[in-house]
TIVEXMI-33156 format. One line per 8 residues: number of its first residue (from 1); their letters; for each residue x, y, z of N, C-alpha, C. Coordinates in nm, 3 decimals. Each point is the difference from the previous one (the first is absolute). Layout:
N
NUM	a	X/Y/Z/X/Y/Z/X/Y/Z  ...
REM end
This chain:
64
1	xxxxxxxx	4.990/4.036/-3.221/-0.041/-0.117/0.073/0.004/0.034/0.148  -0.119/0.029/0.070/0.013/-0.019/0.164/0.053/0.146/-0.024  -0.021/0.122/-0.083/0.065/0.123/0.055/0.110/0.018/-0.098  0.054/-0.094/0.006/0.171/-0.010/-0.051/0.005/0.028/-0.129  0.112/0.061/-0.080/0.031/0.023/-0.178/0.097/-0.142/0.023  -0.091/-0.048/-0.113/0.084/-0.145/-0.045/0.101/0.017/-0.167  0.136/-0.032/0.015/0.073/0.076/-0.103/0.069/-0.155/-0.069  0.017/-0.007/-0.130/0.107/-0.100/-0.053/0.053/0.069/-0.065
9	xxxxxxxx	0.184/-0.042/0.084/0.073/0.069/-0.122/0.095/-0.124/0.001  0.080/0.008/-0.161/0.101/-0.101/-0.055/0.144/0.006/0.056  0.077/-0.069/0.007/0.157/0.055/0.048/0.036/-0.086/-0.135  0.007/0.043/-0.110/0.091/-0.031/-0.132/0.123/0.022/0.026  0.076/0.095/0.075/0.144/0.002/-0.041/0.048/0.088/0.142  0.087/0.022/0.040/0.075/0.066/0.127/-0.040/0.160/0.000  -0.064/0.026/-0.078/-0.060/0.124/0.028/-0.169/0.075/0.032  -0.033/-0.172/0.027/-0.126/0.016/-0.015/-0.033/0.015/0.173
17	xxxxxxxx	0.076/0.010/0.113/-0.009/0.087/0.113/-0.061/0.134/0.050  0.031/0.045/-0.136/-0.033/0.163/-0.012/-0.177/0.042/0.015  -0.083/-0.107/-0.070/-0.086/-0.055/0.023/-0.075/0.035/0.131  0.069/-0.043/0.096/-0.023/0.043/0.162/0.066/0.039/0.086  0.096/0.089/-0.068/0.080/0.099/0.125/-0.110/0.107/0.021  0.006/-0.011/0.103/-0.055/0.138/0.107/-0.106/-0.091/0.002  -0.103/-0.076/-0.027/-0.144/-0.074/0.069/0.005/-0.020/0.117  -0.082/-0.034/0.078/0.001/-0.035/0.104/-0.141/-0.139/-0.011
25	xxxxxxxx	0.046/-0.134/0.048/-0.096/-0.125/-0.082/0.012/-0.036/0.165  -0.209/-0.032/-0.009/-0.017/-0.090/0.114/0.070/-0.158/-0.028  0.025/-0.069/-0.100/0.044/-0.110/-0.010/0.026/-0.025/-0.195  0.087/-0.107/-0.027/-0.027/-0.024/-0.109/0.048/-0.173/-0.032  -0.060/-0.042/-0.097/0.039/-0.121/-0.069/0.073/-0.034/-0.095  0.139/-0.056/0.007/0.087/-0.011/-0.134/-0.012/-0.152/-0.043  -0.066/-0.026/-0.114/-0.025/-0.147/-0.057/0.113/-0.001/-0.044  0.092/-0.159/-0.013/0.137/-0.031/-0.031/0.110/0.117/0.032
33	xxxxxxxx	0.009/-0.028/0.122/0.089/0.153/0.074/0.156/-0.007/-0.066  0.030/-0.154/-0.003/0.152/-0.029/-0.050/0.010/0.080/-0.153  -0.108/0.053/-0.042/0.053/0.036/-0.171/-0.021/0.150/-0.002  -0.062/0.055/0.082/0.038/0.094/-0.005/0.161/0.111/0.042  0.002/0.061/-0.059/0.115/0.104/0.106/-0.006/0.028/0.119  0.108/-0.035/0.044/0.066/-0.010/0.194/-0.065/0.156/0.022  0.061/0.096/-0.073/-0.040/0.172/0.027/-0.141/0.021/0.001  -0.076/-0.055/-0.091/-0.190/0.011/0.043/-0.048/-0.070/0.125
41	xxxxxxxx	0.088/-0.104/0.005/-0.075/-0.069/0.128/0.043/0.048/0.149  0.133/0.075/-0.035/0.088/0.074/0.096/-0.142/0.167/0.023  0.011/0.019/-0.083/-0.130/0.164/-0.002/-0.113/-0.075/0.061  -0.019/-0.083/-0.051/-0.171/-0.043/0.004/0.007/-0.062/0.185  0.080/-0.062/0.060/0.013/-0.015/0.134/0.017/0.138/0.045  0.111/0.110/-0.050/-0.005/0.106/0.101/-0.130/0.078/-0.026  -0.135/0.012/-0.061/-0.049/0.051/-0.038/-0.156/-0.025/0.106  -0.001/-0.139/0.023/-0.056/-0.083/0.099/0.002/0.113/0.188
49	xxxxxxxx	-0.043/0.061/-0.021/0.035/0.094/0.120/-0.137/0.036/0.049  -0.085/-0.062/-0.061/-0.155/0.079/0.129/0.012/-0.054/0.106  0.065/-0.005/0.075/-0.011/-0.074/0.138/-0.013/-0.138/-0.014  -0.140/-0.064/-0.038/-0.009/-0.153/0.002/0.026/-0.072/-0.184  0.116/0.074/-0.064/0.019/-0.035/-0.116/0.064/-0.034/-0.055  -0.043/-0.133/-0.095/0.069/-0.142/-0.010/0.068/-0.010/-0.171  0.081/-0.110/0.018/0.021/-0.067/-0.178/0.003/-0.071/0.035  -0.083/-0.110/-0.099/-0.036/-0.115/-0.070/0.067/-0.084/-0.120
57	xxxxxxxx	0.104/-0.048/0.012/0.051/-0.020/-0.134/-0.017/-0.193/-0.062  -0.057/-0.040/-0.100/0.011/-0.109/-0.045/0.134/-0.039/-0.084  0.007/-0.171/0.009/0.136/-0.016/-0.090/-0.063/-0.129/-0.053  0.076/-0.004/-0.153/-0.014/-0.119/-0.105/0.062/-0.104/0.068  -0.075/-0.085/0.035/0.024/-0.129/0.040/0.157/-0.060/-0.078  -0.012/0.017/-0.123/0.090/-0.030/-0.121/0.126/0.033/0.049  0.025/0.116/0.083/0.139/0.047/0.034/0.005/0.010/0.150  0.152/-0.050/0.018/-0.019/-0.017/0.131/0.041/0.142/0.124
REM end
């Protein structure tokens, strides 16, 4: 998209980090950020490193 490799990956369980160690991501989007694992969303922010690169995370209304 626009240049960019557009990637989906799952965070099922505390090891699903591994996923994107060493990437380097212009930005990414975590839908319902609260259910995933603290450690993916912990990688997936340090991973955010092109200079102007962001996370996006949504949450279930349902939980507060």
């Amino acid at each position: 998209l626009y240049g960019h490799e557009i990637r989906l990956e799952g965070a099922p369980n505390e090891r699903a980090d591994t996923k994107i160690t060493g990437d380097t991501l212009a930005g990414a989007f975590i839908d319902e950020i609260q259910k995933i694992p603290e450690n993916f969303v912990k990688q997936t922010y340090a991973r955010c490193s092109d200079g102007n690169g962001f996370l996006y995370g949504t949450c279930n209304s349902e939980h507060p």
